[in-house]
MDAnalysis code that builds the backbone (N, CA, C; Angstrom):
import MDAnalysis as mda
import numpy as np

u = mda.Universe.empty(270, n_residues=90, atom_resindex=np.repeat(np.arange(90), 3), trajectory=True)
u.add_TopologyAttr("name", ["N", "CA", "C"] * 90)
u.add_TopologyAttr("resid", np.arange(1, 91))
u.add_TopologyAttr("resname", ["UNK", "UNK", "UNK", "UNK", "UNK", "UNK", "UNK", "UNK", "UNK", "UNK", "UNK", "UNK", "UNK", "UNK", "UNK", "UNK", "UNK", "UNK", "UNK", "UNK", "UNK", "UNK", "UNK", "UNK", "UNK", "UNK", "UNK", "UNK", "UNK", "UNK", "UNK", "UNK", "UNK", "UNK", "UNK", "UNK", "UNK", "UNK", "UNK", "UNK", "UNK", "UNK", "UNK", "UNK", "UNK", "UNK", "UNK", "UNK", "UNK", "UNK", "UNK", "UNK", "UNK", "UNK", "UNK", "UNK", "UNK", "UNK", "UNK", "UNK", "UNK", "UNK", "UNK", "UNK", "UNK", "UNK", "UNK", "UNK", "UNK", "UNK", "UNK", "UNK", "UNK", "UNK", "UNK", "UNK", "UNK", "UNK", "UNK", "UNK", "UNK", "UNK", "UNK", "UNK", "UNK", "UNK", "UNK", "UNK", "UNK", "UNK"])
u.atoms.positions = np.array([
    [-34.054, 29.843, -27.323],
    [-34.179, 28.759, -26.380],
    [-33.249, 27.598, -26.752],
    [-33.268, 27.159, -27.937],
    [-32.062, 26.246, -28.477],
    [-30.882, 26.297, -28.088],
    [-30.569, 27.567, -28.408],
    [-29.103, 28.195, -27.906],
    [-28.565, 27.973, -26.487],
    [-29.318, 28.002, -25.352],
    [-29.593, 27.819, -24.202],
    [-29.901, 26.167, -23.965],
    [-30.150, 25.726, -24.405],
    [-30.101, 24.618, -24.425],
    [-28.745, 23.521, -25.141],
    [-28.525, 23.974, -25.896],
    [-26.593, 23.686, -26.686],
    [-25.760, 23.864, -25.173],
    [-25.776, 25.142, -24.830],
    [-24.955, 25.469, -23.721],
    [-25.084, 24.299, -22.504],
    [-26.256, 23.865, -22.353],
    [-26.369, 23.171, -21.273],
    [-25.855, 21.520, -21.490],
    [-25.961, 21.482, -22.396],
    [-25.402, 20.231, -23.059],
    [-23.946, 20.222, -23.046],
    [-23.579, 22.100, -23.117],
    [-21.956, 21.115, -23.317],
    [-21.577, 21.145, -21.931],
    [-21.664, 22.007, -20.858],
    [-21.638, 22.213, -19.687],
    [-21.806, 20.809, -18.879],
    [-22.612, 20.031, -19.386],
    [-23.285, 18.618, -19.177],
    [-22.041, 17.863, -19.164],
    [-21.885, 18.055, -20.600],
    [-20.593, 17.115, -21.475],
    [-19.215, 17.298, -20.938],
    [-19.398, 18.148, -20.773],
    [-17.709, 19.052, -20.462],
    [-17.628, 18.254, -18.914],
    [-18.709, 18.541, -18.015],
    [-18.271, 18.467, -16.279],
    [-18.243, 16.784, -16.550],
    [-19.066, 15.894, -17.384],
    [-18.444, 14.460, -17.332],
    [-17.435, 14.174, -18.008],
    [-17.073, 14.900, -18.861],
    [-15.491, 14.475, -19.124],
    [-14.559, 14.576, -18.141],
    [-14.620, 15.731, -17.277],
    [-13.427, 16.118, -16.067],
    [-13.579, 15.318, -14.904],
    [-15.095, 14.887, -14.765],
    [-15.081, 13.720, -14.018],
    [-14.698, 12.043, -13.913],
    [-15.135, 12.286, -14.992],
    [-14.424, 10.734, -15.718],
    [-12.911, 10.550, -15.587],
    [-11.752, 11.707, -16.383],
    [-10.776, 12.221, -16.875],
    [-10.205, 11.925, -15.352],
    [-10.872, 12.348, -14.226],
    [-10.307, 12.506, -12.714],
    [-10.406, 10.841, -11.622],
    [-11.024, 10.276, -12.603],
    [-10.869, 8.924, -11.829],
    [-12.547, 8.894, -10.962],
    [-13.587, 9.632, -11.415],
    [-14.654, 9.544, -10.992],
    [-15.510, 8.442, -11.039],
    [-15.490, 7.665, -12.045],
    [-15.934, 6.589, -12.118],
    [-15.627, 5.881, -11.047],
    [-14.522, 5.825, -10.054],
    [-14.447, 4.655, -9.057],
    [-15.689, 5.062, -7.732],
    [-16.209, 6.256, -7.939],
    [-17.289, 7.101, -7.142],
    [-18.729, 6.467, -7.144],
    [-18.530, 5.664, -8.536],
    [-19.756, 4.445, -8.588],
    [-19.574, 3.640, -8.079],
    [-20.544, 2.466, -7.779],
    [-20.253, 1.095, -6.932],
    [-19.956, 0.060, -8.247],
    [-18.502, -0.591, -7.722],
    [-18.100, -1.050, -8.225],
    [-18.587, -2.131, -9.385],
    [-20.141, -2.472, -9.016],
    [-20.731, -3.431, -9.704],
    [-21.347, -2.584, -11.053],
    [-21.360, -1.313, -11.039],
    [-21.788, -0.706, -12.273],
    [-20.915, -0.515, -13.390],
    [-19.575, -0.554, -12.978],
    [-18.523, -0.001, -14.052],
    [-17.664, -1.552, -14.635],
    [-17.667, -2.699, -13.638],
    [-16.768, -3.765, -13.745],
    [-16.830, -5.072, -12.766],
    [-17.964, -5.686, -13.123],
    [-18.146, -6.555, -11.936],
    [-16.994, -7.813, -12.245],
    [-16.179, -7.539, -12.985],
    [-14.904, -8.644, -13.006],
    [-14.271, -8.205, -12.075],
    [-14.157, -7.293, -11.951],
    [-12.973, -6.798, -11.001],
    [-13.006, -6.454, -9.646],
    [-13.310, -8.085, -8.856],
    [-13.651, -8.247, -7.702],
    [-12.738, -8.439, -6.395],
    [-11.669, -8.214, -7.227],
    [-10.262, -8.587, -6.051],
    [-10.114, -7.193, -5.027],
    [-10.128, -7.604, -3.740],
    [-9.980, -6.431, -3.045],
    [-8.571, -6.336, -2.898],
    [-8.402, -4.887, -3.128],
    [-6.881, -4.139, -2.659],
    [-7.138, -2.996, -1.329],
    [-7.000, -3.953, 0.103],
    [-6.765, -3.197, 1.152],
    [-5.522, -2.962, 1.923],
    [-5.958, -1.976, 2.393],
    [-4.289, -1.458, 2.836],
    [-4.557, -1.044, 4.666],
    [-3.654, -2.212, 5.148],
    [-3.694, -1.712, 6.844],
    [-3.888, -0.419, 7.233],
    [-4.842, -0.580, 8.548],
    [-4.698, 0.874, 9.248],
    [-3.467, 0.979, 9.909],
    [-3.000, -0.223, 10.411],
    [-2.063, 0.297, 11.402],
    [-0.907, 0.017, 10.653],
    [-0.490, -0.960, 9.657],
    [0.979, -1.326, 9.480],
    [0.822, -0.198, 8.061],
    [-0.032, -0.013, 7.232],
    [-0.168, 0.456, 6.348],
    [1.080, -0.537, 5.266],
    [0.508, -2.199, 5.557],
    [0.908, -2.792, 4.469],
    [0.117, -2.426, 3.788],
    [-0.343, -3.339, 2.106],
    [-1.285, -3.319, 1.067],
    [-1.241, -4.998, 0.694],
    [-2.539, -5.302, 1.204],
    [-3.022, -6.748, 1.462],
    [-4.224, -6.713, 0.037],
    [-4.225, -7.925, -0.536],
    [-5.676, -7.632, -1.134],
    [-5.804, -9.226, -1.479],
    [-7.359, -9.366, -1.108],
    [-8.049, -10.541, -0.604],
    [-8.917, -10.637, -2.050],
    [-9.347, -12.045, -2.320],
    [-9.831, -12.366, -3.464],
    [-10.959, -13.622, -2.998],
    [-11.874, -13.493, -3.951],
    [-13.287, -14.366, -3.166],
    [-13.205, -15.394, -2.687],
    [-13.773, -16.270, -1.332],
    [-13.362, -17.164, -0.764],
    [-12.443, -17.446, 0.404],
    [-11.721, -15.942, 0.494],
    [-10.669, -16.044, 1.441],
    [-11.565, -15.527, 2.483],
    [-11.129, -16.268, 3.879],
    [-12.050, -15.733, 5.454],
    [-11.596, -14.244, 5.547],
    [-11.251, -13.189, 5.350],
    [-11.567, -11.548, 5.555],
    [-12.175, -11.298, 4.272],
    [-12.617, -11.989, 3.440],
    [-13.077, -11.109, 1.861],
    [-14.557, -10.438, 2.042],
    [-15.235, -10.916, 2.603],
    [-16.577, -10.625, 2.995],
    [-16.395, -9.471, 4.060],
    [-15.655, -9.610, 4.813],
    [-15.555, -8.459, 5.907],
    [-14.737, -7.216, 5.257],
    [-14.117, -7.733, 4.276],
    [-13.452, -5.896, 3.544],
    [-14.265, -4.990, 2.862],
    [-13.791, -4.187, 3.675],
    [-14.528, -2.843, 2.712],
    [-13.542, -2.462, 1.813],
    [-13.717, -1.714, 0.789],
    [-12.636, -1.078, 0.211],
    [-13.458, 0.726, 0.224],
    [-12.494, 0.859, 0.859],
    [-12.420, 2.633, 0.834],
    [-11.198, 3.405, -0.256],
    [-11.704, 3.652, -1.405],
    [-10.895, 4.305, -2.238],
    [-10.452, 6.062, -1.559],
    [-10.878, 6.661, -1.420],
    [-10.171, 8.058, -0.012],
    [-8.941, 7.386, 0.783],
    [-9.144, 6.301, 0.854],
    [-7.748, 5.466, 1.933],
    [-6.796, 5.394, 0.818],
    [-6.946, 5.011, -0.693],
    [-6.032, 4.736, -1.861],
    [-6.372, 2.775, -1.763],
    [-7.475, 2.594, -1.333],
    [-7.977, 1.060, -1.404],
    [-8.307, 1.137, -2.796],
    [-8.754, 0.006, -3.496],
    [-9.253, -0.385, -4.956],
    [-9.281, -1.923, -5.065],
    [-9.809, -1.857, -6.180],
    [-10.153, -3.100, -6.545],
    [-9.657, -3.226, -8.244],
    [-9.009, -4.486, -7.731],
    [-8.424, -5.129, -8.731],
    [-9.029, -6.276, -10.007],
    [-8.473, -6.550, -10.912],
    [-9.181, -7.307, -12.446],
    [-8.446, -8.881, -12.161],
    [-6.833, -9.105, -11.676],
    [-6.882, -9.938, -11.587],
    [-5.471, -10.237, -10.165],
    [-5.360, -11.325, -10.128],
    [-3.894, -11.552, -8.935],
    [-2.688, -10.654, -9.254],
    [-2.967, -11.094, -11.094],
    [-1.427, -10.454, -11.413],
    [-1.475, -8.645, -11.220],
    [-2.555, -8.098, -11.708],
    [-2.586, -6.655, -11.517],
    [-2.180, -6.382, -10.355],
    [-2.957, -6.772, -8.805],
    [-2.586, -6.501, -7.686],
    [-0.826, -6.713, -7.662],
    [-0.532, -7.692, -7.744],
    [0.994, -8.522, -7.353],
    [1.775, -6.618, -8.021],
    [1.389, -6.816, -9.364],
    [2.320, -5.648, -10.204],
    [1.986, -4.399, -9.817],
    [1.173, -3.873, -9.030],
    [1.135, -2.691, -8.547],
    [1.485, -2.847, -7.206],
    [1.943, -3.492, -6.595],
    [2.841, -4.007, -5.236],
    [2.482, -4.302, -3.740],
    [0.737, -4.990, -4.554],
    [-0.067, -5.206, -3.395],
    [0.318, -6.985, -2.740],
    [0.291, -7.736, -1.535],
    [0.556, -8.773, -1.220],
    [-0.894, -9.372, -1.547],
    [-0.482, -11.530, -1.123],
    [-2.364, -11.707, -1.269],
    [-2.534, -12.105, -0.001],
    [-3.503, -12.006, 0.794],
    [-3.986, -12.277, 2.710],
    [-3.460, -14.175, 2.555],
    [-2.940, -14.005, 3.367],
    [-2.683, -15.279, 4.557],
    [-3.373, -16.555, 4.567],
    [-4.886, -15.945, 4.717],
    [-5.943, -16.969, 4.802],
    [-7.166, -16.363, 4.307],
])
């Protein structure tokens, strides 16, 4: 029974490493893994710029971020700026 039980552990271990390893963690809500990192990185439907809004600005409350789109959320201005996102308007 031990033996059977080792196995399940690594099987355990193993499928959260490949999940992790794969960027799974962003599959959690964002407030579990990094609640610093509140800057939204959205990206138009239609122009398919990459806009990302930071707290206080009038669309920040209305963004969703959909990571399947390649949306995310950012740690600070400068991260967004250097991965070649703009900051919203207003």
């Amino acid at each position: 029974m031990a033996h059977m039980s080792n196995f399940g552990l690594i099987v355990i271990a193993s499928s959260t490493a490949a999940f992790l390893a794969m960027g799974g963690y962003t599959l959690l809500p964002r407030e579990l893994w990094d609640p610093a990192c509140n800057i939204k990185g959205n990206i138009s439907i239609s122009s398919g710029i990459r806009i990302f809004h930071v707290p206080g600005q009038y669309d920040y409350d209305s963004t969703r971020i959909r990571t399947d789109y390649g949306e995310r959320w950012f740690c600070s201005e400068a991260d967004a700026r250097n991965a070649g996102w703009r900051k919203a308007g207003r």
